[in-house]
C-alpha positions as CSV (number, residue, x, y, z in Angstrom):
1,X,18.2,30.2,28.7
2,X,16.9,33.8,30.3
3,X,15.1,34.1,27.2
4,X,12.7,31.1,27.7
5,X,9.0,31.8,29.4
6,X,8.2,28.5,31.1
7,X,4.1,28.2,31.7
8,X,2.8,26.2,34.5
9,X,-0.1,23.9,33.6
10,X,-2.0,24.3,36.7
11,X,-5.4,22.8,35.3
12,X,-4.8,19.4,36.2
13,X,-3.6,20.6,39.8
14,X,-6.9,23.1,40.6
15,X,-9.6,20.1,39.5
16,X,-7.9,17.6,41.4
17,X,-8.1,20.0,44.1
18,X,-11.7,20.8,43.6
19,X,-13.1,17.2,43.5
20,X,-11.1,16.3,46.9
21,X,-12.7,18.9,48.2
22,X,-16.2,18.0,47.2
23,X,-15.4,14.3,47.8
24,X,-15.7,13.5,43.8
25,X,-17.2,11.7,41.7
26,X,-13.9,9.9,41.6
27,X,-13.6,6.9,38.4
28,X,-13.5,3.0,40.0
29,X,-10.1,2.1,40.8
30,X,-10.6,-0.2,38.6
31,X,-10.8,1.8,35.6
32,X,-7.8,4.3,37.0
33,X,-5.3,0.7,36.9
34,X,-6.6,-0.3,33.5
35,X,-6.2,3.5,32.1
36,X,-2.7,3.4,34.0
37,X,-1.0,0.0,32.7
38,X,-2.3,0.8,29.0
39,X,-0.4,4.2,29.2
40,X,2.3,2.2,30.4
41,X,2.3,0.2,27.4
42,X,3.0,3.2,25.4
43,X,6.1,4.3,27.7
44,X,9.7,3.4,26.1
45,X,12.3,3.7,29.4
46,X,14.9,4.4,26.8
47,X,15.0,4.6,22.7
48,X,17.3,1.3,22.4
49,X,16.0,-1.8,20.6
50,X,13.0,-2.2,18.0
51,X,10.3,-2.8,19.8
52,X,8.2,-3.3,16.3
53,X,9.6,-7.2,16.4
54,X,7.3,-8.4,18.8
55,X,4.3,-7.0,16.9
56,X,5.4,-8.7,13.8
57,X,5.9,-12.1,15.1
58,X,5.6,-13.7,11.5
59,X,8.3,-11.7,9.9
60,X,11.3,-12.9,9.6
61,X,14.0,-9.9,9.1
62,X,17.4,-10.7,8.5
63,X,20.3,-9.5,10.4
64,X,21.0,-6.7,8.4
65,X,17.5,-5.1,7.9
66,X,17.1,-4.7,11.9
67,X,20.4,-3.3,12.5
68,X,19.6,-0.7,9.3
69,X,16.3,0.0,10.9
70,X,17.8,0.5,14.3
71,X,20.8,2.5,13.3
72,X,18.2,5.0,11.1
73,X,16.5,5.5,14.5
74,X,18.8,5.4,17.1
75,X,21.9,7.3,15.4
76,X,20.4,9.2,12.4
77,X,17.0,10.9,13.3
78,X,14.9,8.9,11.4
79,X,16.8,11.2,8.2
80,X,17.9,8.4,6.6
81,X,19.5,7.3,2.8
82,X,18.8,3.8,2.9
83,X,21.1,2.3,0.2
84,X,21.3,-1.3,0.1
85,X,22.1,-3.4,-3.0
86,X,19.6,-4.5,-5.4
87,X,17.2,-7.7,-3.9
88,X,18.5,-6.8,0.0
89,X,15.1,-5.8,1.2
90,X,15.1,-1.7,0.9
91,X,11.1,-1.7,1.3
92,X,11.5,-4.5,4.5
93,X,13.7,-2.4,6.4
94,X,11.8,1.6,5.6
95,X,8.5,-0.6,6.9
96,X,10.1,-2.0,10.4
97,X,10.8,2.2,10.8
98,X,7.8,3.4,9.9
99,X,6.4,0.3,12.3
100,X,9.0,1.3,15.1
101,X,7.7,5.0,14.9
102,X,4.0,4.1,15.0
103,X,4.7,2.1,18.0
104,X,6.2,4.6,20.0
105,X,3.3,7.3,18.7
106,X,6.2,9.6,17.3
107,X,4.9,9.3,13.7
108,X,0.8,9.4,12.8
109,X,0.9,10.9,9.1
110,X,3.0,9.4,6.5
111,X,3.3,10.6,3.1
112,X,4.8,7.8,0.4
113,X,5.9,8.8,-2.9
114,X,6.9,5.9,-5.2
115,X,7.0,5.3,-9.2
116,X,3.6,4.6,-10.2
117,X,4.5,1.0,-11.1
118,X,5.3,0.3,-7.2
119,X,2.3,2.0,-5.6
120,X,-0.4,-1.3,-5.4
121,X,2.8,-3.3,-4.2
122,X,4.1,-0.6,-1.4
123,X,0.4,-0.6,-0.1
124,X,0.2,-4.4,-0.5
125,X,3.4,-5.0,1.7
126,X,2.9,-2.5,4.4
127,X,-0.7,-3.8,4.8
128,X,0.1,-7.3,4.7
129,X,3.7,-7.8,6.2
130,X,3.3,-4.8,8.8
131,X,-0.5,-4.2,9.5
132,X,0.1,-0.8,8.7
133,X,-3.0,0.6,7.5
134,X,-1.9,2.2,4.2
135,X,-4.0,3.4,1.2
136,X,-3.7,4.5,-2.3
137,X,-5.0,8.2,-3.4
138,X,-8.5,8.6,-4.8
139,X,-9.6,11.5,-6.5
140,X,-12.2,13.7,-5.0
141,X,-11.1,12.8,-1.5
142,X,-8.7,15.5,0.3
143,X,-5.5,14.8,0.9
144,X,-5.8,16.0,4.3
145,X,-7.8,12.9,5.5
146,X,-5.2,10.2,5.0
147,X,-3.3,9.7,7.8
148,X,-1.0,7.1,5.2
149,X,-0.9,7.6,1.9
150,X,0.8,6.1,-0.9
151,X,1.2,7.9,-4.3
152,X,3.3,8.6,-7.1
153,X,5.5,11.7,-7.2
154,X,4.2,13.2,-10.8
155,X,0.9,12.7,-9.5
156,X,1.4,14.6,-6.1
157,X,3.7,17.4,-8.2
158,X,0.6,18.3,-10.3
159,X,-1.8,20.8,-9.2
160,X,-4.2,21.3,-7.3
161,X,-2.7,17.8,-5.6
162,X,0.8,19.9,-5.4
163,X,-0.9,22.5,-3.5
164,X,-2.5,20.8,-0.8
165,X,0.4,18.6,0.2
166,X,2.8,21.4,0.5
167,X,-0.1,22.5,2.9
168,X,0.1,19.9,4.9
169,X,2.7,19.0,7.9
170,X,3.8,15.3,7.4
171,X,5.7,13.5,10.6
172,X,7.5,11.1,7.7
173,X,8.3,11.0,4.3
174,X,9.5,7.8,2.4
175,X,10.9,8.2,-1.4
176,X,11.6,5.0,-3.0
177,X,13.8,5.2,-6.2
178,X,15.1,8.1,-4.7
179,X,17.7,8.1,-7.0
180,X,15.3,9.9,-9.4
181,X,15.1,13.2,-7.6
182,X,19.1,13.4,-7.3
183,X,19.0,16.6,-10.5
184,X,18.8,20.0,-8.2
185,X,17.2,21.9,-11.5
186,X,14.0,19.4,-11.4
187,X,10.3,19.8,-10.4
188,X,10.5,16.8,-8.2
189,X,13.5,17.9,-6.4
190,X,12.1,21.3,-5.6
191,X,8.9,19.5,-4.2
192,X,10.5,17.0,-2.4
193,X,12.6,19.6,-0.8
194,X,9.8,21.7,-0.4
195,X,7.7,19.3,2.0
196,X,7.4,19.8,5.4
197,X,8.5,16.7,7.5
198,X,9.9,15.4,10.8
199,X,11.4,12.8,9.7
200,X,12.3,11.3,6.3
201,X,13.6,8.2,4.3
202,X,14.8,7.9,1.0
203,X,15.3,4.3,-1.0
204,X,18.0,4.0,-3.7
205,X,20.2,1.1,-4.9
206,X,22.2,3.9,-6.8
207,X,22.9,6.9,-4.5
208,X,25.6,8.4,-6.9
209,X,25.8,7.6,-10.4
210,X,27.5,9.5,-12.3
211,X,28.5,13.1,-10.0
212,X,29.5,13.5,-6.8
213,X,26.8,16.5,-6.6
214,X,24.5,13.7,-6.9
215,X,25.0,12.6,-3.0
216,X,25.0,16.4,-2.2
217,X,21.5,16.8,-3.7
218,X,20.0,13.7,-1.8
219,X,21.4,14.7,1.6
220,X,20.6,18.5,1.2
221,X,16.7,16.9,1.6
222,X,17.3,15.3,4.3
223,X,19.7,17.5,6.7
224,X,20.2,21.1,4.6
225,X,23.4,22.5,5.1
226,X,25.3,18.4,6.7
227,X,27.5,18.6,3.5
228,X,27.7,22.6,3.5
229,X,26.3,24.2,1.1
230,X,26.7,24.0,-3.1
231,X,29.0,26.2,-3.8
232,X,31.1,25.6,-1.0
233,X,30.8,21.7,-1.7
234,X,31.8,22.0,-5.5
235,X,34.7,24.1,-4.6
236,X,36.0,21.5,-1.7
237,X,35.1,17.9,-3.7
238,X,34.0,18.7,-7.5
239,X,31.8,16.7,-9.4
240,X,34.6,13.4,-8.7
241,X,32.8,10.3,-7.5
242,X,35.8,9.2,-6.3
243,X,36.2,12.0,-3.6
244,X,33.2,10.0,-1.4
245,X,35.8,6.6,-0.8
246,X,38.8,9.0,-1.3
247,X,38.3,11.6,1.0
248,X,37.7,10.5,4.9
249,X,36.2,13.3,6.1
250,X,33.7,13.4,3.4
251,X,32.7,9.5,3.4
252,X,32.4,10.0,7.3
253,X,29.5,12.4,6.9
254,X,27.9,10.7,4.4
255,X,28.1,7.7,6.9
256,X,26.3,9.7,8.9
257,X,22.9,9.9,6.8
258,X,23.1,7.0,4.6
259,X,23.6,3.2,5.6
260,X,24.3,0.3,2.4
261,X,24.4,-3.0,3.0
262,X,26.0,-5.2,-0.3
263,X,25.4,-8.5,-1.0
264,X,28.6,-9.9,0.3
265,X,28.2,-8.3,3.5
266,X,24.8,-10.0,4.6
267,X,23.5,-13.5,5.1
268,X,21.6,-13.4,2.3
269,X,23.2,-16.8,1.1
270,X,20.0,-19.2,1.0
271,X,20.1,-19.0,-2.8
272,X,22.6,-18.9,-5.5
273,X,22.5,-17.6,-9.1
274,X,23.6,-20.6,-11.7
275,X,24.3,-18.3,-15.1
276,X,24.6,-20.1,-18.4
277,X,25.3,-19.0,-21.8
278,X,22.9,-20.3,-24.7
279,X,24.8,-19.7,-27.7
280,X,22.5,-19.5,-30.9
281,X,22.9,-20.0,-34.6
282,X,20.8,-18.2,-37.2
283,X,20.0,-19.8,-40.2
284,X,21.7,-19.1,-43.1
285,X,18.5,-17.3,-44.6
286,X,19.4,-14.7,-41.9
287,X,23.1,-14.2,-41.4
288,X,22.9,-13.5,-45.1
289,X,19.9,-10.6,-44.4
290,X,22.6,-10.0,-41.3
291,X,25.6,-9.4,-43.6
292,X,23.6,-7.8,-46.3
293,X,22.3,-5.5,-43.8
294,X,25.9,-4.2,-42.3
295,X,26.6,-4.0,-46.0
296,X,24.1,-1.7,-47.5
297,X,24.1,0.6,-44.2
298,X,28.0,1.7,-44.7
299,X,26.6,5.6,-46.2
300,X,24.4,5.9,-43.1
301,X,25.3,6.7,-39.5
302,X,26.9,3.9,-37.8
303,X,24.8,4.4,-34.6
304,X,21.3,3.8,-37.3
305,X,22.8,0.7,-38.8
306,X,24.3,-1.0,-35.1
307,X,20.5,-0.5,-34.2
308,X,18.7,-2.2,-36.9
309,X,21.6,-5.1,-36.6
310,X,21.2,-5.0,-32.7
311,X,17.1,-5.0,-33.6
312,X,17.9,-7.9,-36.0
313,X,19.2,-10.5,-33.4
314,X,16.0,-10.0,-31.4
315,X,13.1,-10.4,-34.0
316,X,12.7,-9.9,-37.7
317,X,9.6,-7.6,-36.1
318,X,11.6,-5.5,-34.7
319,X,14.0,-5.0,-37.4
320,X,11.1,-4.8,-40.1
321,X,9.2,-1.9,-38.2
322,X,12.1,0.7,-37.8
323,X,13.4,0.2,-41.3
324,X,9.9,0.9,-42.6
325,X,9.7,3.9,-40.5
326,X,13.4,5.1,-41.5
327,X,12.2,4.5,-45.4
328,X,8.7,6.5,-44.3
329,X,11.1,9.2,-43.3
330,X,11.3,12.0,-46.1
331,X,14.7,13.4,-44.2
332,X,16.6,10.4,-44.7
333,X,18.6,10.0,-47.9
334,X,19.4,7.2,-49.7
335,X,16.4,5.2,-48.6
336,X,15.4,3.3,-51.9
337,X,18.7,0.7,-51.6
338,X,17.0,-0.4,-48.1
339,X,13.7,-1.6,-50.6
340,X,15.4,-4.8,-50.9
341,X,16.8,-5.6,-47.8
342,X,13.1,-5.2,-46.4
343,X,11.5,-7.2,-48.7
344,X,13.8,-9.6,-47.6
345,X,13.3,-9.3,-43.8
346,X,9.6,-9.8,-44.7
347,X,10.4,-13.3,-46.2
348,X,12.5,-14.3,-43.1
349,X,11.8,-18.1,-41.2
350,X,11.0,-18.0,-37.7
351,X,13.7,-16.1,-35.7
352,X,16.3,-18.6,-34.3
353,X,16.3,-17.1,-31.0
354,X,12.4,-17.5,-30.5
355,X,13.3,-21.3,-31.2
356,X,15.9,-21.4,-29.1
357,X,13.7,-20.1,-26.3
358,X,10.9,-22.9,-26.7
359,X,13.1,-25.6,-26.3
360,X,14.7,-24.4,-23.4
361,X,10.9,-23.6,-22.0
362,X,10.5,-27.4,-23.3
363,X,13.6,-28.6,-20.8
364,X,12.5,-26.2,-18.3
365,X,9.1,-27.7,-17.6
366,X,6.4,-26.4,-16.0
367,X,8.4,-23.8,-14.0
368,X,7.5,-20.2,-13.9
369,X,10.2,-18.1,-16.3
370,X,10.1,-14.1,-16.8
371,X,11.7,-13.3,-20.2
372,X,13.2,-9.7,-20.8
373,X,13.7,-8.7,-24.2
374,X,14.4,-4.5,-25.6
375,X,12.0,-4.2,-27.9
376,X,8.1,-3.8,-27.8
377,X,7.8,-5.3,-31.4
378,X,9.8,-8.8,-30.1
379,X,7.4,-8.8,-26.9
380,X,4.6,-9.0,-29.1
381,X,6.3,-11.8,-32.0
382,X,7.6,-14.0,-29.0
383,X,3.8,-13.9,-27.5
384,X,2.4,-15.3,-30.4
385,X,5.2,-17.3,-31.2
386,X,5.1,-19.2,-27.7
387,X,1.1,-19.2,-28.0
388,X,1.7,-21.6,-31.2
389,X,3.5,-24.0,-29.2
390,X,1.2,-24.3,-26.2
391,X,3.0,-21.7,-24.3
392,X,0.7,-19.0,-21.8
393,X,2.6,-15.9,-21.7
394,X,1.8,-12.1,-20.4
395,X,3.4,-9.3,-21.3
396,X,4.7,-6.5,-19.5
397,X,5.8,-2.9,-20.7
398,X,6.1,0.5,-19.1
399,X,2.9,2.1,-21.5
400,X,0.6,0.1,-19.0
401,X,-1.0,2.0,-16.3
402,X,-0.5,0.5,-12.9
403,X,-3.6,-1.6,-12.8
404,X,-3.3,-3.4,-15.7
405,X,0.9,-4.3,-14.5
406,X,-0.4,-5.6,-11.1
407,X,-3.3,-7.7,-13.3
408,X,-0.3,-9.2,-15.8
409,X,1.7,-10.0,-12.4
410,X,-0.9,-11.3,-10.9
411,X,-1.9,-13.7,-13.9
412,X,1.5,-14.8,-14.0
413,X,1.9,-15.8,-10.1
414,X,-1.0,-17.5,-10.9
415,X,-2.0,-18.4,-14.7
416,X,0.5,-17.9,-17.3
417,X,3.9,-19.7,-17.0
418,X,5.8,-17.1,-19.0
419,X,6.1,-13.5,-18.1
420,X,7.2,-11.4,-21.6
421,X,8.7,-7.9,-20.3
422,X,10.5,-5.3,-21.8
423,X,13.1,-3.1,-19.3
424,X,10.2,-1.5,-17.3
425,X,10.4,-5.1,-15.8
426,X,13.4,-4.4,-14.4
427,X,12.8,-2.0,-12.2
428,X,10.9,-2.3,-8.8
429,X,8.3,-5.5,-9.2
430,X,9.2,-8.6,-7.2
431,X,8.7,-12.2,-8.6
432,X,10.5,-14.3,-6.0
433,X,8.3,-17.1,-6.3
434,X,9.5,-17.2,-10.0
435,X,13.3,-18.2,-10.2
436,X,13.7,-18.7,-14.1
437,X,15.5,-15.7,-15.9
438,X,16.2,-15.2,-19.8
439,X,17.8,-12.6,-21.0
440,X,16.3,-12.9,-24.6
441,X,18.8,-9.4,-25.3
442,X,21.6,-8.8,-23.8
443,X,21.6,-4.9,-22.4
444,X,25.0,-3.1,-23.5
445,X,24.9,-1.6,-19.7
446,X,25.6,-5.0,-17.0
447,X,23.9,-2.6,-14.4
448,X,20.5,-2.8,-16.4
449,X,21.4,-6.9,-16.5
450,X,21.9,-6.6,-12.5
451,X,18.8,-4.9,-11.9
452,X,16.6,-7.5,-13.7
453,X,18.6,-10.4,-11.9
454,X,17.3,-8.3,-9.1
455,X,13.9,-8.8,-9.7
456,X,13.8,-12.9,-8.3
457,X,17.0,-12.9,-7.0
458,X,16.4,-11.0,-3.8
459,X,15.1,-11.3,-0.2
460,X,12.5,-13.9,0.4
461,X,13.7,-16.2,-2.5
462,X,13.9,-19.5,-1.1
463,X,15.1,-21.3,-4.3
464,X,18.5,-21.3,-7.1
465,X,17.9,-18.8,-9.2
466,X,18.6,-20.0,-12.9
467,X,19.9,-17.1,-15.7
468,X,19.9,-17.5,-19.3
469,X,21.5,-15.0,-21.3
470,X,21.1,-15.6,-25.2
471,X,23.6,-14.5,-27.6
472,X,24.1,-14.9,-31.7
473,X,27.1,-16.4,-32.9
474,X,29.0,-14.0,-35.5
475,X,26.7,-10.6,-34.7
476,X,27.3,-8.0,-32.2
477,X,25.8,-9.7,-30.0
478,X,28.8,-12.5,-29.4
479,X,31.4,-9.4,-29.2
480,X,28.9,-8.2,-26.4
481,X,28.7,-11.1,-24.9
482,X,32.6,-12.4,-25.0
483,X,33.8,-9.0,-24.4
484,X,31.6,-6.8,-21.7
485,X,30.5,-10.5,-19.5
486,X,33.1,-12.8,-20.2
487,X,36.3,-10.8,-21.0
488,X,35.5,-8.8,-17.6
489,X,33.8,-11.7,-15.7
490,X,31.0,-8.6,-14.6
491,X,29.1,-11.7,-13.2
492,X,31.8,-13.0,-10.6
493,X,33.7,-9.6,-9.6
494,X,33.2,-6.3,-11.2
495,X,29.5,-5.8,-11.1
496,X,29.7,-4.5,-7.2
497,X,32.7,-2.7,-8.3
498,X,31.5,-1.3,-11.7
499,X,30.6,2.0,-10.5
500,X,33.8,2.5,-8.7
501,X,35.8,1.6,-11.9
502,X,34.4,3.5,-14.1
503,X,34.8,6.8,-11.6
504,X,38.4,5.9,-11.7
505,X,38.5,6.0,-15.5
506,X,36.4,9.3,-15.4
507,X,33.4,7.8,-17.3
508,X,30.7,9.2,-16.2
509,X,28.3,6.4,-17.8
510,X,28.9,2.9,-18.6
511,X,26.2,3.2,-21.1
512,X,27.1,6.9,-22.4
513,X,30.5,5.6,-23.3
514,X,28.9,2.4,-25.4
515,X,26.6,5.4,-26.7
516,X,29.5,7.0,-27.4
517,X,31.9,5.0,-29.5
518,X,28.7,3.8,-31.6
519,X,28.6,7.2,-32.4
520,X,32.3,7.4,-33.3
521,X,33.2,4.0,-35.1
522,X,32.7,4.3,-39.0
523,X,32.4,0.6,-38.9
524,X,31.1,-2.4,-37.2
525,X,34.8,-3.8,-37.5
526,X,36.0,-0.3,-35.5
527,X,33.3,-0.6,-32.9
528,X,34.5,-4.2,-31.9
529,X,38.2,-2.8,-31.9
530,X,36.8,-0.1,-29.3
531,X,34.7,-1.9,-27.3
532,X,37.7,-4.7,-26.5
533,X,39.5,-1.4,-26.2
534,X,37.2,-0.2,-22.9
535,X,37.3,-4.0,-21.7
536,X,40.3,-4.3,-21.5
537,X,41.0,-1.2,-19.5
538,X,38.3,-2.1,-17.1
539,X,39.9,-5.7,-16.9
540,X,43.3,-3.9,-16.2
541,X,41.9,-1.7,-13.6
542,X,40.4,-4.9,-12.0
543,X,43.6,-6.4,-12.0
544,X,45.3,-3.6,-10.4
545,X,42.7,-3.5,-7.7
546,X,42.9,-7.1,-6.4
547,X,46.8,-6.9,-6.7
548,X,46.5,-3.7,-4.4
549,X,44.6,-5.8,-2.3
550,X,46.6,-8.5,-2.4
551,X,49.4,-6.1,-1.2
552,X,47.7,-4.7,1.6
553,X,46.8,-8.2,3.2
């Protein structure tokens, strides 16, 4: 403490001094008590409590979302990994913070990096729900003059935008999807890390997916050196996922930095999903093209021919356009025998699954519905296919720049009755006034299912949410289907717990291991046999944990 020079202010003191003497001018009383009780107004006796909630009278936050935003204050800093599940309100609780710190005039310039899908919508919400005065960035206007701004990360990366942020001294920074800066060896890790902040937030339903180095990375932004540093922490832990539930020490820490709320744990019970199966036939027209296809592929890869099959349940499209461009190929062998099998495709009926959908759009009624297929060329068949029957659709795809997606979503909330989107859907936009789903293809990873589900089924849904998840009869797709949603019941019990399982089993990726054994299996008939294979151990690990837990109680 020696070391400290304390300076006086004496300014204050000396013209106070100076006007008594000379008997003023003094200001009216009257404008000294107005100037005194509004810097009162600004005076917190204690930092306890949100006092954001009674500027935002028509809000209603859930139970969960103020305790979050209180305990990212009050106990962590304002340094905070907020974690919640899919659909819980992520955004909702990082604006009641930024709100909070306004209020209490510890935060003035805010820096927002979000995927450029989610910027309209970030500045939408925290103009609209919070009155906070956000904007987007325009070119030819400096970065220093927003006090709020709202960008995308490859956008603020790139020089000379790069530059002049690093410049700058932010009070917060807020990264949604933070899960996408978890790689240490990135550009947009070494940026992010690189900012200068006071305090900082960081949005992810998926803090660690596949290494433990993961969570390292992600709290190494927020507080260098709270987990040690890398070498010291891959020595200690590894790269085991398993070591952040397993180790107490090391999930105590973490605790410290990151708060997630699941679905079970909040009171987020106003709706409920209702899940069917539509089963579908296909003609016979195409489970003959089907067989003939799994046929003639047997001297190429396994991984090309489960493809085209997996590209044949969804649309003859689909299926026509990659076989042409495998035939177009001059590196592939062999291509001549597919000749036939094209011509074939090309002489196809309507796909049964596009029929399928129309009549359940038919039962539905006149009830909004967002339909996710895999493939671009199926997004564009099913378009027209519903515009024959009297059907308005829009699509939606990740090669649209961020206008045009807010236009298509914005047509839909108020035009179009179907929404056609491919799996940049499933990430980040929020349709809860829509609360039909149908899974058109059925995702071989459930966590890509969840995150769609996600999309209506999350906070401020008022209604049922309805999914419908469409599946051939006697093609990959029923194996998928029986196998990976029923076998495991991923719907009812595992798909909280998927991550978990899969650490347990060392596999690193649900979707890597499908990957995987496609890549593997000289046949369709030795894929199945694999894939029951992987279910089946996941089921058996599932068993073992309830019966574990079971035990304990």
């Amino acid at each position: 403490m020696k070391n400290i020079e304390i300076i006086q202010d004496t300014n204050f003191i000396e013209t106070l001094e100076e006007k008594l003497d000379i008997d003023g001018p003094f200001s009216s009383w009257e404008l000294f008590k107005m100037a005194y009780e509004a810097e009162l107004t600004t005076i917190t006796s204690d930092f306890h409590g949100l006092r954001a909630l009674e500027f935002l009278p028509h809000m209603n936050f859930l139970p969960h979302q103020v305790e979050t935003a209180k305990q990212a204050i009050e106990e962590m800093n304002g340094r905070a990994i907020l974690a919640d599940e899919v659909g819980l309100g992520k955004t909702i609780e990082a604006g009641l913070i930024l709100k909070e710190y306004m209020i209490r005039g510890l935060v003035k310039k805010i820096l927002i990096l979000v995927p450029a899908s989610l910027v309209n919508q970030w500045v939408k919400e925290l103009n609209e729900k919070f009155f906070i005065p956000a904007a987007t960035f325009r070119k030819n206007y400096p970065w220093e003059s927003y006090d709020i701004i709202v960008t995308s990360i490859d956008t603020a990366k790139r020089s000379p935008h790069r530059e002049a942020i690093l410049d700058l001294n932010y009070d917060l920074i807020l990264i949604d999807e933070a899960h996408k800066i978890k790689n240490h060896k990135t550009k947009n890790f070494e940026f992010v890390r690189a900012l200068k902040k006071k305090y900082c937030l960081l949005l992810t339903a998926t803090p660690v997916q596949n290494q433990l180095i993961e969570i390292f990375n992600l709290v190494s932004i927020l507080k260098p050196g709270h987990l040690g540093n890398y070498e010291s922490f891959l020595e200690k832990y590894g790269k085991d996922r398993k070591k952040i539930n397993q180790d107490a020490f090391l999930k105590q820490l973490v605790q410290k930095v990151m708060v997630r709320n699941t679905r079970k744990d909040t009171s987020l019970d106003n709706s409920k999903r209702h899940i069917e199966t539509i089963w579908v036939d296909f003609s016979p027209e195409e489970y003959k093209v089907y067989n003939e296809l799994d046929k003639t592929f047997q001297p190429f890869s396994t991984f090309s021919k489960i493809t085209f099959l997996r590209e044949l349940c969804s649309s003859r499209e689909a299926c026509f356009l990659s076989l042409q461009k495998f035939v177009n190929d001059e590196n592939n062998h062999g291509r001549e025998i597919l000749q036939p099998i094209i011509e074939q495709i090309g002489q196809l009926p309507h796909h049964a699954k596009a029929q399928k959908v129309v009549e359940l759009l038919q039962k539905i009624g006149d009830e909004k519905v967002i339909i996710f297929t895999e493939y671009r060329a199926s997004q564009l068949y099913l378009q027209w296919y519903l515009q024959q029957h009297g059907i308005t659709s829009v699509p939606f795809r990740g090669g649209f720049k961020r206008g045009k997606k807010d236009w298509m979503k914005q047509l839909f909330k108020d035009k179009a009755q179907v929404l056609i989107a491919t799996e940049a859907g499933g990430e980040g936009i929020n349709l809860q006034f829509c609360n039909y789903m149908i899974n058109y293809d059925l995702p071989w990873n459930p966590m890509r299912l969840e995150q769609r589900i996600g999309r209506i089924h999350r906070y401020g849904q008022e209604n049922d949410v309805h999914i419908y998840n469409f599946a051939i009869r006697n093609t990959l797709e029923e194996h998928i289907m029986t196998l990976l949603y029923e076998k495991i019941a991923l719907f009812e019990k595992v798909i909280g717990h998927l991550d978990d399982i899969l650490a347990e089993l060392n596999i690193n990726s649900f979707e890597g291991e499908v990957k995987s054994i496609m890549n593997e299996s000289s046949s369709t008939g030795e894929l199945k046999i694999k894939l029951d294979n992987l279910a089946s151990i996941i089921q058996s690990t599932q068993n073992s944990w309830q019966e574990e837990s079971q035990y304990g109680n």
